[in-house]
C-alpha positions as CSV (number, residue, x, y, z in Angstrom):
1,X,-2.5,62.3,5.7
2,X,-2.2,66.0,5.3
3,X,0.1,67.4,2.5
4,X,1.2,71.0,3.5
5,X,3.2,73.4,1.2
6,X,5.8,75.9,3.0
7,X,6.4,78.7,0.3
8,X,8.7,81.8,0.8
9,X,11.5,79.4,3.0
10,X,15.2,80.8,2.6
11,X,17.5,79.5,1.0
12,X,19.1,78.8,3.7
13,X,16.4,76.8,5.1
14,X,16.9,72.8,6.1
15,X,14.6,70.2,6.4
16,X,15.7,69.9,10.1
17,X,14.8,73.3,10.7
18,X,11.4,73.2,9.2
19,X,10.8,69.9,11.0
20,X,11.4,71.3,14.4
21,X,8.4,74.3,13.3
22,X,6.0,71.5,12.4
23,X,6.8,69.3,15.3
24,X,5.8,71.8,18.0
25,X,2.1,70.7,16.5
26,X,1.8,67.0,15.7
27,X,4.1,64.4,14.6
28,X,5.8,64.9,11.3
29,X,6.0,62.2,9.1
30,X,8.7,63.8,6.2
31,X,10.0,66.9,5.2
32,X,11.3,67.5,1.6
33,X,13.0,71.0,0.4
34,X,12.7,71.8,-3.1
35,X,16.1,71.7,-5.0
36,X,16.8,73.1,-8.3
37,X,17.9,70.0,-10.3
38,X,20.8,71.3,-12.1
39,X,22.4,73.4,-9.6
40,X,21.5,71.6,-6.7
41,X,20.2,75.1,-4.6
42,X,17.2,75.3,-2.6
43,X,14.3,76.7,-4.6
44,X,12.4,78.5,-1.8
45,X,9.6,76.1,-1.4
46,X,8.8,72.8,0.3
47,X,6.2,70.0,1.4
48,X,5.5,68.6,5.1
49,X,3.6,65.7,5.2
50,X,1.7,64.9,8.8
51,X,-0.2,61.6,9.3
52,X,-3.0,63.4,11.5
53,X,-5.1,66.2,9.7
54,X,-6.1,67.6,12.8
55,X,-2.3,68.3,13.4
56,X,-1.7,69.2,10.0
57,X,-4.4,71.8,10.3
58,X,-3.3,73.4,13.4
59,X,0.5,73.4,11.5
60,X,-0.8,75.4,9.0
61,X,-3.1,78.1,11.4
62,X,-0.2,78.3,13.4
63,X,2.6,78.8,11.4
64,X,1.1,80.8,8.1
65,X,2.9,84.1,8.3
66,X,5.3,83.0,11.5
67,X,8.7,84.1,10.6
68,X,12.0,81.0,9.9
69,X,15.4,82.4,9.2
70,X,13.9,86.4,9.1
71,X,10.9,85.6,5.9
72,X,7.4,84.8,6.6
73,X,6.3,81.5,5.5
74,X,3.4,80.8,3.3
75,X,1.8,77.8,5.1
76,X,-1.0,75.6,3.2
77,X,-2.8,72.7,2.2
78,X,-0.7,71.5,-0.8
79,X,-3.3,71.2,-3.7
80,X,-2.6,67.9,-6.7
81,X,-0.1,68.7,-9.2
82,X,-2.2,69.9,-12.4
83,X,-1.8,68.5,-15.2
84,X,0.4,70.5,-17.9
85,X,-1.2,68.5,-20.8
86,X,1.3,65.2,-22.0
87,X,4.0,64.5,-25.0
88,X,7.2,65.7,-25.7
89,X,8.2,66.7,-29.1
90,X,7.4,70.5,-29.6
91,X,8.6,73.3,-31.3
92,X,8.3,73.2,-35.3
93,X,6.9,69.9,-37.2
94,X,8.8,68.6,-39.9
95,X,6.9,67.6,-43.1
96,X,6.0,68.6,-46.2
97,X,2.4,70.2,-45.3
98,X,0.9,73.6,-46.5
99,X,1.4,75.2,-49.6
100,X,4.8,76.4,-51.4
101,X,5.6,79.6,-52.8
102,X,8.2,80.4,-54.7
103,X,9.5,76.9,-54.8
104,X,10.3,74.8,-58.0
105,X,10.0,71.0,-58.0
């Protein structure tokens, strides 16, 4: 299976219309626009997934740089999302560490 990322789209872009780019080399599998989660908008970015890697590769010589809705695409082999290091929490830590100045008990 071959993961592709389609930068630069529009936001005007739909998943039909970036299907039908990716069909004219190989069957597509799914299609999946990038939304911003609180407003709901298209975030200019997107993932094709292909089954055959042969396919996927001639998707992405083919259409890196061709044109969708007047913007060139950015067409590659999605890489593994890295790891931003784990937890929650953040900011400032509570406790009672560190020396005091100017503080009375």
């Amino acid at each position: 299976m071959k993961n592709i990322f389609v930068g630069n789209l529009s936001f005007g872009a739909t998943e039909d219309s970036v299907r039908r780019m990716f069909e004219a080399h190989g069957t597509v599998d799914r299609v999946s626009i990038v939304t911003d989660r609180d407003t709901g908008q298209a975030r200019g970015f997107g993932f094709v997934e292909m089954s055959d890697n042969a396919q996927g590769d001639a998707a992405i010589a083919a259409l890196n740089g061709a044109d969708l809705d007047g913007r060139a695409l950015n067409v590659n082999e999605a890489r593994p999302k890295e790891d931003r290091g784990g937890g929650g929490g953040g900011g400032r830590g509570g406790g009672f560490g560190g020396p005091r100045r100017n503080n009375r008990y």
